[in-house]
C-alpha positions as CSV (number, residue, x, y, z in Angstrom):
1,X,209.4,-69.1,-29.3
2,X,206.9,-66.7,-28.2
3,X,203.6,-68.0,-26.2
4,X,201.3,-66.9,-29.0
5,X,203.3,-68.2,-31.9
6,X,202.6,-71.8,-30.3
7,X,198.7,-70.9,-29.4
8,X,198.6,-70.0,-33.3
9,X,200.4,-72.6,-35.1
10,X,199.0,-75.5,-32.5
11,X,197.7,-78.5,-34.2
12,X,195.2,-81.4,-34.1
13,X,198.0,-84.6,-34.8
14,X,195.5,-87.6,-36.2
15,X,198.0,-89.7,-36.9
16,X,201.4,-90.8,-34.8
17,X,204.7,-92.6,-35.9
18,X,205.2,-95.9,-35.0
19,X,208.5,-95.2,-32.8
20,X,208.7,-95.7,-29.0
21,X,209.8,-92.5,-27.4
22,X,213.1,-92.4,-25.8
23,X,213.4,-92.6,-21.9
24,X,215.3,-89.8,-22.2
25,X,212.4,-87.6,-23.8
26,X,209.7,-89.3,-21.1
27,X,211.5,-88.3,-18.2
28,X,212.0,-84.8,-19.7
29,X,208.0,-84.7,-20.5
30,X,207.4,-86.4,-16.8
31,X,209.7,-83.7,-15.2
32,X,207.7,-80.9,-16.4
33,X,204.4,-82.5,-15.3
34,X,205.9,-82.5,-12.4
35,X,206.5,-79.2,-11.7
36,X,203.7,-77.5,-13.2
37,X,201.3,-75.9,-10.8
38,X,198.2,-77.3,-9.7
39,X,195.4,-75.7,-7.7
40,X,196.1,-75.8,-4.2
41,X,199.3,-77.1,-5.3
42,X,197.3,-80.3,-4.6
43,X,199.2,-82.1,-7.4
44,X,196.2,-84.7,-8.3
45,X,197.0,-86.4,-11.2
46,X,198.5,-89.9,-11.5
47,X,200.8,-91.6,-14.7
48,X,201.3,-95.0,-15.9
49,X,203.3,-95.5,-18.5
50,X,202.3,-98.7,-20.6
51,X,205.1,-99.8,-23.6
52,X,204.1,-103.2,-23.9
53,X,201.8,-103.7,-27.1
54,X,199.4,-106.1,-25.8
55,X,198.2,-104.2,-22.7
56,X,197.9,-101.5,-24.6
57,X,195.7,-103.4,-27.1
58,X,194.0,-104.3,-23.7
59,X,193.1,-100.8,-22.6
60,X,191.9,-99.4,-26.2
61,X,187.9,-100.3,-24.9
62,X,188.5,-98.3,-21.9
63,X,190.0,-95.4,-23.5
64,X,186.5,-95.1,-25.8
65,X,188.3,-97.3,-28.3
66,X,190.6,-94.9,-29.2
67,X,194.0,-97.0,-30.7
């Protein structure tokens, strides 16, 4: 797929299924954060990655109650 094709058919996603995603597809998604440059090639960004329900219930009001 060409870069503008996905620049043009981008879209807003309001709504998300209720599946967990694979391990598999997380470490593919981690890998390329990863890699990607960064200014300075400081690399400044951090990841948790929450799967348990309740703390994620926990950290909606810190995330500007977004579920």
């Amino acid at each position: 797929m060409e870069f503008f094709d996905v620049v043009r058919t981008r879209r807003s996603v309001r709504s998300f299924k209720p599946d967990m995603v694979s391990d598999e597809v997380l470490n593919r998604v981690l890998e390329a954060v990863r890699i990607a440059p960064s200014g300075s090639n400081r690399q400044p960004w951090r990841f948790i990655i929450v799967k348990d329900e309740a703390v994620k219930q926990r950290l909606v009001p810190a995330c500007g109650d977004q579920k």
